[in-house]
C-alpha distance (Angstrom), angle and dihedral (degrees) to the residues before:
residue distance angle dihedral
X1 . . .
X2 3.70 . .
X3 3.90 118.2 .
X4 3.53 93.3 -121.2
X5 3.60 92.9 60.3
X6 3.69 94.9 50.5
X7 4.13 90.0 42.4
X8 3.35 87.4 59.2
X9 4.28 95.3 48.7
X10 3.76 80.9 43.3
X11 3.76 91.9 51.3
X12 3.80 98.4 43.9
X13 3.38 84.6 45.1
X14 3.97 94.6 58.6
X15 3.91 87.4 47.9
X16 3.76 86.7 82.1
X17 3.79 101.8 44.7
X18 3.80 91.5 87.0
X19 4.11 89.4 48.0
X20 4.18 85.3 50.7
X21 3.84 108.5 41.8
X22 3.87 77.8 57.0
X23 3.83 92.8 63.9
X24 3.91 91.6 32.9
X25 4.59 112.7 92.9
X26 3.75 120.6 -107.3
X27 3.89 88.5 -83.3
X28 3.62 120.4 29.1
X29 4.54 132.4 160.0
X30 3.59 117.2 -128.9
X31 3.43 97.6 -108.1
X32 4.05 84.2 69.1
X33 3.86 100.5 43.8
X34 4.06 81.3 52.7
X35 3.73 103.3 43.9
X36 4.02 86.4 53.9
X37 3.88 87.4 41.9
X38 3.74 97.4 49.2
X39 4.13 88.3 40.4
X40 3.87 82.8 54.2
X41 3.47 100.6 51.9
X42 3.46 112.0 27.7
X43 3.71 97.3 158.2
X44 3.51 95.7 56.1
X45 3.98 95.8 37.6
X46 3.76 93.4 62.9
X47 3.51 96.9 48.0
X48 3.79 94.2 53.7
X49 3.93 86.4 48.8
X50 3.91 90.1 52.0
X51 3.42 96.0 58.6
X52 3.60 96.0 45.3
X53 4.27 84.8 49.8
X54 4.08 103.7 93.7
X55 3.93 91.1 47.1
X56 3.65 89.8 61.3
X57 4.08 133.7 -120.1
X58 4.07 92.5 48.7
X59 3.83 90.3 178.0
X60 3.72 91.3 51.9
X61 3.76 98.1 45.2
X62 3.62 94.3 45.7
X63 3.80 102.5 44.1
X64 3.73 94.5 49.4
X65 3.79 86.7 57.9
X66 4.15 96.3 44.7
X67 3.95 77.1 54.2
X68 3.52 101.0 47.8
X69 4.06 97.6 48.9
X70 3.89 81.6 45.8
X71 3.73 84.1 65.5
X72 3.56 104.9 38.1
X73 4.20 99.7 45.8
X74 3.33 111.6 26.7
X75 3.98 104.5 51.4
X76 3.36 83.0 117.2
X77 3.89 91.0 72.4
X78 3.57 104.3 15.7
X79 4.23 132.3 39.0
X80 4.07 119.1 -151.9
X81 4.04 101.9 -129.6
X82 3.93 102.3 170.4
X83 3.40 146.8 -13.3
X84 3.82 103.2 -160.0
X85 3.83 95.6 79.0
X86 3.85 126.7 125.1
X87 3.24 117.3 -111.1
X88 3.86 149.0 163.2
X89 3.76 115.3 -111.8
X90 4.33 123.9 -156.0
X91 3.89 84.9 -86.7
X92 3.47 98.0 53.6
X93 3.89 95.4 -111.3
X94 3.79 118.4 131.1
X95 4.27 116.6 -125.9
X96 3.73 134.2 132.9
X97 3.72 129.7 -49.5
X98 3.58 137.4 178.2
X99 3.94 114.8 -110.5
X100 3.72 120.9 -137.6
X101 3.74 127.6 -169.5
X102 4.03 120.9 -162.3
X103 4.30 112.8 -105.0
X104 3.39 104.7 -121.7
């Protein structure tokens, strides 16, 4: 896995976000913004996953950085207000997620 490669996943990834937080309610957890994202964009969603699969905990790895670039580029559309909230994860577990609310 070169970092290029998974830049560019990352990247084509993040081309969507925009096109999602549009669909998402005023106030959403990012285990919502990335179940719509990953339903979305299947294709692109896997791959990133696959090349996170030999380092172990793929789902883990990759959601914390779909969060993370959620924070840092798109303040302009969305603001971070907590990460203590409930929430259900891809496996149906319940654990902390960060809670976003749409910038008006």
């Amino acid at each position: 896995m070169t970092d290029i490669d998974v830049e560019k996943l990352f990247k084509a990834l993040e081309d969507h976000y925009e096109e999602i937080i549009g669909q998402m309610k005023d106030s959403f957890t990012s285990h919502e913004f990335i179940e719509k994202l990953s339903q979305a964009h299947q294709d692109i969603y896997v791959q990133v996953l696959n090349k996170y699969a030999e380092k172990g905990q793929p789902f883990q790895s990759v959601h914390s950085v779909i969060a993370r670039r959620l924070k840092n580029n798109w303040a302009h559309l969305v603001e971070h207000i907590d990460t203590k909230a409930k929430s259900e994860n891809v496996f149906g577990n319940y654990n902390s997620a960060a809670v976003w609310r749409k910038v008006k």
